[in-house]
N, C-alpha and C positions, 0 to 999 in steps of 0.2 A: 186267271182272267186273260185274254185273248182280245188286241184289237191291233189294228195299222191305222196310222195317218198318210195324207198324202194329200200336194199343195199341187194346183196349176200349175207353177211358177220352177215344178219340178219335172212335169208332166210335155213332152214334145205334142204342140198340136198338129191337128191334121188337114187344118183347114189354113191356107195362106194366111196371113196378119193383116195384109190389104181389105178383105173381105170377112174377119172378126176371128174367132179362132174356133177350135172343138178340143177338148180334152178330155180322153176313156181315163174313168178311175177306174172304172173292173180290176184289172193287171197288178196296178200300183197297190189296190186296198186288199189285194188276194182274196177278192170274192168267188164264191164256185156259185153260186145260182144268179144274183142281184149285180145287173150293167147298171154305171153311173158314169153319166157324162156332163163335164157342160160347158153350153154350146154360147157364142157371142156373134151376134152377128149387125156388121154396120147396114144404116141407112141403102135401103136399094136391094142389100143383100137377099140372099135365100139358104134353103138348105136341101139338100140332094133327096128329091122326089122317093119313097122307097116303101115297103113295107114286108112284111117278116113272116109271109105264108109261108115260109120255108120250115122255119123253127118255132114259130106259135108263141114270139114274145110279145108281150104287151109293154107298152109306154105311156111314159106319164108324162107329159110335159107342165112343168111349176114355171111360168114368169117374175122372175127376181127384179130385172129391171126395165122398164121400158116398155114396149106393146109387139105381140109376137100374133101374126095372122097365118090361121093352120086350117087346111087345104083336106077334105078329106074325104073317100072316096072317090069314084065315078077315072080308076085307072086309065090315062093316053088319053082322055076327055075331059068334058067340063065336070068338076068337082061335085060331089054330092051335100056338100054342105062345107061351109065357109065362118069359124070362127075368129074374131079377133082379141086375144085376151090381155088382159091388163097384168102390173105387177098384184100377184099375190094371189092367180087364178091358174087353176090349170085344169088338164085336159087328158083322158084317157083313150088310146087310140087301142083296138085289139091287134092281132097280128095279122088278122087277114086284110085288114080295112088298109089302104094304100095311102098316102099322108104324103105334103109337102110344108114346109116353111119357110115363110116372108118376112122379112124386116119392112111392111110399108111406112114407117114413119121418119121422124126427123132426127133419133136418136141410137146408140146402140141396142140391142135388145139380150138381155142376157137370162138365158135359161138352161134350167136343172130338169136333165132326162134320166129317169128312173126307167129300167126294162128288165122283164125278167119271164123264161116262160108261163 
């Protein structure tokens, strides 16, 4: 039987602390297909506009805490649809489709990104 753990709390993020944090487990959990991140982001915050035409992975975004509004389609212009999800909902984005994320509310938002081609 074959597994690895791996905590945040060991994990260097890569997002300032001022503005909530990000933490790749891929590396740490010695995955070869399956990205897992996850991502915290305070009040105001966002997260870096992107999407993954390159390598054709798909994301899952899970809301663990808080309320997380995701931007998607309509690249350099107005968004082709606009969700905002609560804890305990989430959201599959392909890899061509262009995606951004908001923290619009009053509190942290904390979410678990799942990617894989």
């Amino acid at each position: 039987m074959a597994y690895q753990t791996a905590s945040a709390g060991d994990i260097d993020s890569v997002v300032p602390e001022e503005f909530g944090g990000m933490w790749f487990f891929r590396e740490p959990l010695g995955c070869e297909n399956l990205g897992m991140t996850l991502l915290e982001l305070d009040p105001g915050a966002k997260g870096k506009p992107h999407d993954h035409a390159e390598d054709g992975q798909e994301e899952v975004y899970l809301v663990v805490d808080g309320a997380l509004t995701v931007r998607v389609g309509g690249e350099g212009g107005d968004p082709e649809a606009e969700r905002t999800l609560s804890e305990g909902e989430a959201i599959r984005v392909d890899g061509e489709t262009h995606r951004a994320l908001f923290n619009e509310g009053d509190e942290r938002v904390r979410v678990v990104i799942a990617g894989a081609p």
